[in-house]
C-alpha positions in Angstrom: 73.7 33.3 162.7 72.4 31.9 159.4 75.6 29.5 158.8 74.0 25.8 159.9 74.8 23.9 156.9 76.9 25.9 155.3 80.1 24.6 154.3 83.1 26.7 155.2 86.7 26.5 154.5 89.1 28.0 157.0 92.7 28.2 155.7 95.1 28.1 158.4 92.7 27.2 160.2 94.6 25.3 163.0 95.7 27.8 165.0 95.7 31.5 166.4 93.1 33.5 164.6 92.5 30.2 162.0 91.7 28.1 164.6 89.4 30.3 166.7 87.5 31.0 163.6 87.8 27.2 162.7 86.0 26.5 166.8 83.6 29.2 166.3 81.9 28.5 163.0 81.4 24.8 163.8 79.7 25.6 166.9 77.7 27.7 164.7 76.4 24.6 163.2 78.5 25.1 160.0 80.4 22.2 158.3 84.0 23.9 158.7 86.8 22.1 156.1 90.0 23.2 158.0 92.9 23.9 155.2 96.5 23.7 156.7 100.1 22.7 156.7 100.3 22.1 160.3 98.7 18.3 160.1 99.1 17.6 163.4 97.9 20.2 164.9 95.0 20.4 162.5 94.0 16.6 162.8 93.7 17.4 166.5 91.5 20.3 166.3 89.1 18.9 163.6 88.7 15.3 166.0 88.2 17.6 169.4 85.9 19.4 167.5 84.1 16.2 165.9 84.2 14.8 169.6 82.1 17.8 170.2 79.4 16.6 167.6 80.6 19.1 165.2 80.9 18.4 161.5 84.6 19.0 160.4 87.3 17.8 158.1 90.6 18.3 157.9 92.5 19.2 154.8 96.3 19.3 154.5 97.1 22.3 152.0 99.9 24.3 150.4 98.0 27.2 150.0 101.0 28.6 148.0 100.9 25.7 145.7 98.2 26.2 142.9 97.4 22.1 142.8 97.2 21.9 146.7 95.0 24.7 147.0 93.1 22.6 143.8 93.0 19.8 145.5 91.5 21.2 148.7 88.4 22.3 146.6 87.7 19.0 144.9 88.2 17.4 148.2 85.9 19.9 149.8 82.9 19.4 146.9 83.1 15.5 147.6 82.7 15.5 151.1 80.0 17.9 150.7 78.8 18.8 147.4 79.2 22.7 147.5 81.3 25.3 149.2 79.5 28.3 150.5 82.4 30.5 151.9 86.3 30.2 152.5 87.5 32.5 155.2 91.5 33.0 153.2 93.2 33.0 156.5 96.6 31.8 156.2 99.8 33.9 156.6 103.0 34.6 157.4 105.5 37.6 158.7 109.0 38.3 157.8 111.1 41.2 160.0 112.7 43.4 158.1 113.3 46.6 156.1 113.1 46.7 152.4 116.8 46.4 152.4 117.2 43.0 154.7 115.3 40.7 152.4 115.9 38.3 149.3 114.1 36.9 147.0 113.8 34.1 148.7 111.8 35.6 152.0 109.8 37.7 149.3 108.7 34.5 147.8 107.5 33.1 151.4 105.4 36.0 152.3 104.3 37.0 148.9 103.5 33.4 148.4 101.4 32.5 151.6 100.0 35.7 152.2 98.9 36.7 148.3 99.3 34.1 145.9 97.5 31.8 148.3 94.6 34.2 148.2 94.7 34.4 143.9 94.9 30.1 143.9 92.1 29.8 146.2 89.9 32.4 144.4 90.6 30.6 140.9 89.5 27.5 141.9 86.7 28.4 144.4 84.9 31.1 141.9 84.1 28.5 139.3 82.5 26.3 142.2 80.2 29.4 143.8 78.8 30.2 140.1 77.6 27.0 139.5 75.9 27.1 143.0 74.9 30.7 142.1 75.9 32.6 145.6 79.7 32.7 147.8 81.4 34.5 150.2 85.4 35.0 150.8 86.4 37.1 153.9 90.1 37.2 153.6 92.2 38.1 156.8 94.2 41.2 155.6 95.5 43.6 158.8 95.8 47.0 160.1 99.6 46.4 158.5 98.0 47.3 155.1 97.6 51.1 156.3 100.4 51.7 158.7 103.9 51.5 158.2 104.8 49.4 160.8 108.9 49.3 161.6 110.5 46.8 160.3 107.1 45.1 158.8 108.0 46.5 155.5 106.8 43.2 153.0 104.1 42.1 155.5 102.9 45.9 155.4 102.9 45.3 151.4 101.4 41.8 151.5 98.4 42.8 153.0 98.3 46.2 151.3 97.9 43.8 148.1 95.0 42.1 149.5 92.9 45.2 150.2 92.9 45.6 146.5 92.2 42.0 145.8 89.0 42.6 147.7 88.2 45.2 145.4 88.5 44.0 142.3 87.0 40.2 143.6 83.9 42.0 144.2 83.9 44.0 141.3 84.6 41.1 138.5 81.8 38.9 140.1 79.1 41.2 141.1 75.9 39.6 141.1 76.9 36.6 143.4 79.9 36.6 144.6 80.7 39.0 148.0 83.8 39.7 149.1 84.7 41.5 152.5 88.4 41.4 154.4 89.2 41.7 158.7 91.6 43.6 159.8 93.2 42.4 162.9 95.6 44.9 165.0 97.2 43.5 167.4 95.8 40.0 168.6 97.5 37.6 170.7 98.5 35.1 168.8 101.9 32.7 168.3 102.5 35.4 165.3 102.3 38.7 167.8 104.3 36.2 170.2 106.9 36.0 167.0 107.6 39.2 166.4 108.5 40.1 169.7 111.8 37.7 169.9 115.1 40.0 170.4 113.8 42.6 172.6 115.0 43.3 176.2 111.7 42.9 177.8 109.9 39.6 178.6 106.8 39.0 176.3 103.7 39.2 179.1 105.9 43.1 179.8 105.7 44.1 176.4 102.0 43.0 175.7 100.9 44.7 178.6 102.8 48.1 177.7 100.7 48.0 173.7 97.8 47.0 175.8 98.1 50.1 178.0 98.6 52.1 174.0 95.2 50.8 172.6 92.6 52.6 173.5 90.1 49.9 174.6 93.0 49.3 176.6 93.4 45.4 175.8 95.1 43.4 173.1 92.2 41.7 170.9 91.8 37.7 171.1 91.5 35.2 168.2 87.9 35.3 168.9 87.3 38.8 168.4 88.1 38.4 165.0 86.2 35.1 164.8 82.7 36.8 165.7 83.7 38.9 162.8 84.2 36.5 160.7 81.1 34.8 160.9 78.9 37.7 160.7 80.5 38.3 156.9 79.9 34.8 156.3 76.2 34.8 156.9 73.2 36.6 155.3 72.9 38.9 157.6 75.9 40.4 155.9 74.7 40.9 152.6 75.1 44.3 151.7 78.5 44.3 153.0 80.6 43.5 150.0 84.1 45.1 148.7 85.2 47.0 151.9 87.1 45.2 154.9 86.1 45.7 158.4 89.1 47.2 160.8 89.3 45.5 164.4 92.1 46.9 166.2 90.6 48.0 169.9 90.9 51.5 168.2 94.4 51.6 167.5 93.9 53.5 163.9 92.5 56.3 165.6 95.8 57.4 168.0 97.4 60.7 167.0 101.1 60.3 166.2 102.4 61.4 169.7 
């Protein structure tokens, strides 16, 4: 992989897919800036991994507050004088139909899962055009093309991000590239979430989806981190504008 050096922000990077991705670029050899508002969690990761000889940082960030996400950014250029990707990772899921939420849970998801993504864009893009060359993967789901149950504004947050991809790669052709994941069902403390309420125990239920999927497993943080990397480097470079779909095959079931 072509990422030694390269400095790489992870946001929500401390945990599930974040902090796979966080583990697996710094063993890569890249200097990983981990962006969170889990500090404790995320100061632990960054010293195991600096333990490790690896070279990371830890960041506490707002990434729905325009001056946090700001602020990550500055701090990022002075600890190493450029930033060469940011893998927009952070999120959040709400239950729900249309007709269960407020404002107020709109605002949450909307905020972490999109507005985080606009924030970190504005104040990264200005930073990669100086340097001439960037990368943003940003970690949008198979949610963005199903209609899950009950997923109705985290099916619509990451709708909005496919888009965002679009139009990123669009209004800075030439140097910027811009490429999305799309996890399906991963075991993470999210999937682990969004199971609460039902009759069956949690290890029951994942093994019924598993038995649905056709590679017949759920997928692992580190599936997605592998994925991740590869749209980081330059081995990637003619992927740009598009999002690559890792679900173990699950967009390809009939509806029966």
């Amino acid at each position: 992989m072509s990422l030694r050096e390269k400095v790489i922000i992870v946001t929500g990077g401390s945990s599930g897919i974040g902090e796979a991705c966080s583990r697996h670029l710094a063993q890569l050899g890249a200097r990983v800036v981990i962006a969170s508002n889990q500090r404790e969690s995320g100061e632990a990761l960054a010293a195991d991994l600096r333990a490790g000889g690896r070279n990371v940082q830890f960041v506490y960030t707002d990434v729905a507050q325009e001056e946090s996400v700001q602020a990550l950014m500055r701090r990022t250029v002075e600890l190493h004088g450029r930033i060469d990707g940011v893998h927009c990772n952070a999120g959040v899921w709400a239950q729900g139909k249309v007709t269960d939420f407020n404002e107020a849970v709109w605002n949450k998801v909307m905020n972490v899962n999109v507005k985080s993504v606009f924030w970190t864009a504005k104040h990264v893009l200005p930073v990669m055009e100086r340097q001439g060359k960037g990368v943003i993967v940003i970690t949008t789901s198979v949610a963005a093309f199903v209609g899950f149950p009950a997923h109705a504004l985290y099916c619509a947050s990451k709708a909005a991000l496919e888009s965002l991809i679009r139009s990123l790669a669009v209004d800075h052709a030439g140097w910027l590239r811009v490429a999305g994941v799309c996890p399906g069902t991963i075991d993470t403390p999210m999937l682990a979430a969004t199971c609460a309420g039902w009759d069956k125990p949690v290890q029951e239920l994942y093994a019924d989806v598993a038995r649905r999927i056709p590679v017949r497993r759920l997928g692992q943080p580190i599936d997605i981190a592998h994925a991740v990397a590869f749209l980081l480097g330059d081995e990637a470079g003619y992927i740009n504008g598009t999002s690559i779909v890792l679900d173990g095959g699950t967009l390809a079931l009939p509806p029966w």
